[in-house]
C-alpha positions as CSV (number, residue, x, y, z in Angstrom):
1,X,52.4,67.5,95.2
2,X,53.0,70.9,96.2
3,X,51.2,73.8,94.5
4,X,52.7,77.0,96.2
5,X,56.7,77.2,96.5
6,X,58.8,80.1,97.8
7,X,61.9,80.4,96.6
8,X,64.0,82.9,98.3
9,X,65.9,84.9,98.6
10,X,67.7,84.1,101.7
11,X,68.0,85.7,104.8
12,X,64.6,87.9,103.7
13,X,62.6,86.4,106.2
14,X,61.4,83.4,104.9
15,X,61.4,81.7,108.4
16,X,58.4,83.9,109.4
17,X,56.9,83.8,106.2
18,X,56.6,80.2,106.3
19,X,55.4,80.3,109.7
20,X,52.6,83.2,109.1
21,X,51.3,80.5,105.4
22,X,51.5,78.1,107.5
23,X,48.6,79.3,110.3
24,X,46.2,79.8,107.6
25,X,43.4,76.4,107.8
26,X,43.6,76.4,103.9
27,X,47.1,75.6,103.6
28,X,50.3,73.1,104.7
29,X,53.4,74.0,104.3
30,X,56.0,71.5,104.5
31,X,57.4,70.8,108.5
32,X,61.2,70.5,107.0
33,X,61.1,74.0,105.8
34,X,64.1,73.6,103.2
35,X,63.5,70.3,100.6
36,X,66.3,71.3,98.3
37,X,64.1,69.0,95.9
38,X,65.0,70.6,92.4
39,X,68.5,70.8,93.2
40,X,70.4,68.2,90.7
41,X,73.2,68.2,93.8
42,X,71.1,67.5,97.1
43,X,67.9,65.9,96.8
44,X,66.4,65.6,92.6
45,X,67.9,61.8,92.8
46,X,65.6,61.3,95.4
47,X,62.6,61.1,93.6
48,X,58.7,62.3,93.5
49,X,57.7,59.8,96.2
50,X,60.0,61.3,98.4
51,X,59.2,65.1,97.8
52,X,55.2,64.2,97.6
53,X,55.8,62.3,101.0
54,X,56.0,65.3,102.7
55,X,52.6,66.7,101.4
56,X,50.6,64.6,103.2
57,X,47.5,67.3,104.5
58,X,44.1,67.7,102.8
59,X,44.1,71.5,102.8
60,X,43.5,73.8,99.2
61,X,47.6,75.0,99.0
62,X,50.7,72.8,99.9
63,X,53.7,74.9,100.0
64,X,57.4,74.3,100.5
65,X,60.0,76.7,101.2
66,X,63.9,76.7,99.6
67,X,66.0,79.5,99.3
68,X,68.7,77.7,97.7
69,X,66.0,78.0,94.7
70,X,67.4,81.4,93.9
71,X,70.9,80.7,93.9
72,X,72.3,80.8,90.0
73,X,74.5,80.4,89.2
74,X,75.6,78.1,91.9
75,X,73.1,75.5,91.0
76,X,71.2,75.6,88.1
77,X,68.3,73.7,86.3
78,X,66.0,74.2,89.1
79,X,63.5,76.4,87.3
80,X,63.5,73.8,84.5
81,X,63.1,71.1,86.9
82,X,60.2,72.5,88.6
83,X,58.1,73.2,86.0
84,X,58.3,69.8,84.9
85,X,57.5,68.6,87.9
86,X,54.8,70.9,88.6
87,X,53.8,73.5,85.9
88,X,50.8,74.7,87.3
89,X,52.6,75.9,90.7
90,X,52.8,79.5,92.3
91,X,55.8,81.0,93.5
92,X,56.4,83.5,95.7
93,X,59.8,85.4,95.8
94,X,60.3,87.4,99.4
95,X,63.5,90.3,98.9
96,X,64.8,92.8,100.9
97,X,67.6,95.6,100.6
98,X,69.7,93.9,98.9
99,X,73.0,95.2,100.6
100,X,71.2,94.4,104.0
101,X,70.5,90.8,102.7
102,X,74.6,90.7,102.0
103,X,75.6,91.7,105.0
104,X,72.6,89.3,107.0
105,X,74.2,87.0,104.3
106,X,77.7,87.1,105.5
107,X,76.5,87.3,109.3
108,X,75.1,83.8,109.0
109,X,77.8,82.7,107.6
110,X,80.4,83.9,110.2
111,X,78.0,82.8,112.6
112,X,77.7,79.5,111.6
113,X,81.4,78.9,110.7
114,X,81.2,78.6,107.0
115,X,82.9,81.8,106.5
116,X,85.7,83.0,108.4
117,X,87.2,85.9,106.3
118,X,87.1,89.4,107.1
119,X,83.8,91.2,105.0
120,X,86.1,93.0,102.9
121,X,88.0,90.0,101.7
122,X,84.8,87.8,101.4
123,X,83.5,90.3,98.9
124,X,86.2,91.4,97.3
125,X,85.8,90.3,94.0
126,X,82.1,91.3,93.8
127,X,81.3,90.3,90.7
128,X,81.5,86.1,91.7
129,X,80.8,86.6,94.7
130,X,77.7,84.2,96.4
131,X,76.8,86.7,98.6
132,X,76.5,89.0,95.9
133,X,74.7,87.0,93.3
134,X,71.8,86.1,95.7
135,X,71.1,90.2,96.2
136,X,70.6,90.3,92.0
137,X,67.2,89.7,92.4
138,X,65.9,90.3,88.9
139,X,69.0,87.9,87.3
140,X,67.7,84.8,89.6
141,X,63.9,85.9,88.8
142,X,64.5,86.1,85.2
143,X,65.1,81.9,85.7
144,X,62.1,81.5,86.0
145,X,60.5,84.1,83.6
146,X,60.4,81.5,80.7
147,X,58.5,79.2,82.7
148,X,56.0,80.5,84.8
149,X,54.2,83.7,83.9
150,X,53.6,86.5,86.0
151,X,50.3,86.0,86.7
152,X,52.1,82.7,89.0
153,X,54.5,85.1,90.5
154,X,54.3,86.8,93.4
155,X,57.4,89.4,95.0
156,X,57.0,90.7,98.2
157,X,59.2,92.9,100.1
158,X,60.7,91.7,103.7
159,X,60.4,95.2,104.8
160,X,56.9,95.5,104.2
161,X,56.2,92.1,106.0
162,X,58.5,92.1,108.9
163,X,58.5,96.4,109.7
164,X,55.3,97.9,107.7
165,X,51.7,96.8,107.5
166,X,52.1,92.4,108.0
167,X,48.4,92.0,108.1
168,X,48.1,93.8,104.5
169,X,51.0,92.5,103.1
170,X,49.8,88.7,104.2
171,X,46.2,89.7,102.6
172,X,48.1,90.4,99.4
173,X,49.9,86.4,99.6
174,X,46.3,85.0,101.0
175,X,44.9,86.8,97.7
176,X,47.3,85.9,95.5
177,X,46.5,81.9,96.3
178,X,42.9,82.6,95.9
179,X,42.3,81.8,99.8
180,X,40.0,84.1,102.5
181,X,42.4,87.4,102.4
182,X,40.4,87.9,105.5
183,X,42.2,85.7,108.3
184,X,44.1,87.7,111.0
185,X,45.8,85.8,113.6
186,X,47.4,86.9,117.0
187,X,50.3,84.6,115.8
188,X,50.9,87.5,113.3
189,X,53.2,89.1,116.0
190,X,55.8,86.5,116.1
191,X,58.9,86.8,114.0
192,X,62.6,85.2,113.4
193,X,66.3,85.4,113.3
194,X,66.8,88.7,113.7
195,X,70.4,89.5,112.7
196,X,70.8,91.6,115.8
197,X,70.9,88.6,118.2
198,X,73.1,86.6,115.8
199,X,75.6,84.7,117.9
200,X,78.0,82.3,117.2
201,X,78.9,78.8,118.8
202,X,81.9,77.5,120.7
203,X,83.7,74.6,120.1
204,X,81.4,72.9,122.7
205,X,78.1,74.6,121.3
206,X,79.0,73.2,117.9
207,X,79.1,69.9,119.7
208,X,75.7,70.0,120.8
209,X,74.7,71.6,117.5
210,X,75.6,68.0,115.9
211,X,73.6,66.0,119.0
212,X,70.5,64.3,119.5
213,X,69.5,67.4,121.5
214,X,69.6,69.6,118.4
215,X,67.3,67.1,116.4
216,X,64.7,66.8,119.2
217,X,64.2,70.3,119.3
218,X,62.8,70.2,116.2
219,X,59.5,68.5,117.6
220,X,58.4,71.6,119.7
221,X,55.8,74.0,118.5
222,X,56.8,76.4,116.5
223,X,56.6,79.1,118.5
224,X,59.0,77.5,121.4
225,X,62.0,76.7,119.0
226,X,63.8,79.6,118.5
227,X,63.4,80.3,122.3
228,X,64.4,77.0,123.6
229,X,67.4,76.8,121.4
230,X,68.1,80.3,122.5
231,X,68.5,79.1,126.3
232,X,69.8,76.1,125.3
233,X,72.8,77.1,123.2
234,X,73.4,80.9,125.1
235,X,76.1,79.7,127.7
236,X,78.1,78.1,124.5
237,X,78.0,80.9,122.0
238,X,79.0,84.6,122.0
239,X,77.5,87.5,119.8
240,X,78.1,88.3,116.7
241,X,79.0,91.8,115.9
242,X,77.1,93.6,112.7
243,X,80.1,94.5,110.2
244,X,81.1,97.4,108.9
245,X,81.0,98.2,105.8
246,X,83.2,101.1,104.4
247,X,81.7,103.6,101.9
248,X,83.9,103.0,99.3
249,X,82.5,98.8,99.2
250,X,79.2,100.2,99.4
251,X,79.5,102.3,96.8
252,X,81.2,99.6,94.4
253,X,78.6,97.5,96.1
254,X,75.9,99.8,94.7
255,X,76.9,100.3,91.3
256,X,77.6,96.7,90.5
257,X,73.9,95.9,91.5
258,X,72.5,98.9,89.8
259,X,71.2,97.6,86.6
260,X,69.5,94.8,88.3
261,X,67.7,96.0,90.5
262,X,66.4,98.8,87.8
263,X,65.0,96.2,86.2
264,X,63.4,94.4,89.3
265,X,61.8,97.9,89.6
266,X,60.9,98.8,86.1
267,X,59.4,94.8,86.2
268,X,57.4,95.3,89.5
269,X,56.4,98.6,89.0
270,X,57.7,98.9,93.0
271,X,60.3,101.5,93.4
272,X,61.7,99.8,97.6
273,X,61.7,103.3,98.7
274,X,62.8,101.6,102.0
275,X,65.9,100.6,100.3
276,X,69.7,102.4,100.5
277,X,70.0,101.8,96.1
């Protein structure tokens, strides 16, 4: 069973994350990067043996990432669910600006055709808005404040990992699991899904999206994915343009998430200079 799980937030750059854990010899992390296992609606009726199945290395820390994990209101229990499953866990929670995450949020979403409203009409009534929700960091951490205490918890900043110092901010995780804080990597310079070369598919790229093809890809390294499905899928997809968003959102925007993220703040002690609230 797992001992390390990161829970979000989405579009914070868990994909690197979960590659950088995963080049450390003292830990696993998962292949199928999002289980969903403590989710009541995908795949709880599954059972242990099938979440334990994919834990099969002999290495200190075996880690999973889901970013659905952080998603109350939409599905709920998970927190409850995981600890008991697996009380003695650490999580790690990755968060970034949190009207940058909205609008990376929404880009995915128009990107992959789950969302075709215009950005002021998808978050035009803010306060049940998905998008929103998953940028009240402190509201989905507080889940799991009964449950685990902080001395399990670890919150990093995407900022810090993707833009600032990686190596330091990957020797404060290696630390925080009680592994050698010492291991560098080369790897270390790789990153993911950048929402600057977002593009969405055609009718024919969705095609191939739902092929064989797409599976098989799966299988390369890593490090050749993301490339190869770049080539791949280019000719059948065109570029998503970043959205706009007007003053008078982002200052509604702003002041709706206010009081949260004081408290993610006054609870970290971390003010996210970097960050436009």
């Amino acid at each position: 069973m797992p001992n390390l799980i990161v829970i979000g937030a989405q579009k914070c750059g868990t994909t690197s994350l979960h590659y950088y854990l995963g080049l450390h010899p003292e830990i696993f992390m998962a292949e199928e990067k999002e289980l969903n296992f403590f989710l009541e609606e995908r795949n709880w009726g599954k059972g242990i043996e099938w979440y334990s199945s994919h834990f099969g290395a002999n290495t200190r820390i075996l880690g999973e990432f889901s970013p659905t994990y952080s998603h109350f209101p939409v599905f709920q229990g998970v927190s409850e669910r995981m600890h008991a499953t697996i009380p003695e866990a650490k999580l790690i929670y990755i968060l970034r600006d949190p009207i940058e995450r909205i609008l990376s949020h929404y880009m995915h979403s128009w990107a992959s055709g789950t969302e075709n409203r215009p950005l002021t009409e998808a978050l035009e009534d803010v306060e049940s808005s998905p998008y929103v929700s998953r940028s009240m960091y402190y509201r989905q951490l507080e889940q799991y404040l009964p449950y685990f205490p902080d001395s399990r918890i670890l919150i990093i900043a995407a900022e810090a990992l993707l833009h600032g110092d990686r190596g330091k901010t990957l020797e404060k995780v290696y630390s925080f699991l009680n592994l050698d804080s010492s291991f560098q990597s080369r790897k270390f310079a790789f990153s993911w899904h950048e929402s600057r070369f977002k593009r969405k598919k055609t009718w024919l790229g969705e095609y191939l999206e739902r092929s064989s093809l797409k599976r098989r890809l799966q299988f390369l390294p890593f490090e050749l994915r993301g490339a190869v499905d770049g080539l791949i899928f280019f000719p059948f997809s065109r570029r998503v343009k970043r959205p706009r968003l007007n003053e008078s959102l982002r200052k509604e925007l702003a002041a709706f998430l206010k009081q949260d993220i004081d408290r993610l703040r006054s609870y970290t002690g971390n003010r996210y200079h970097e960050w436009t609230l």
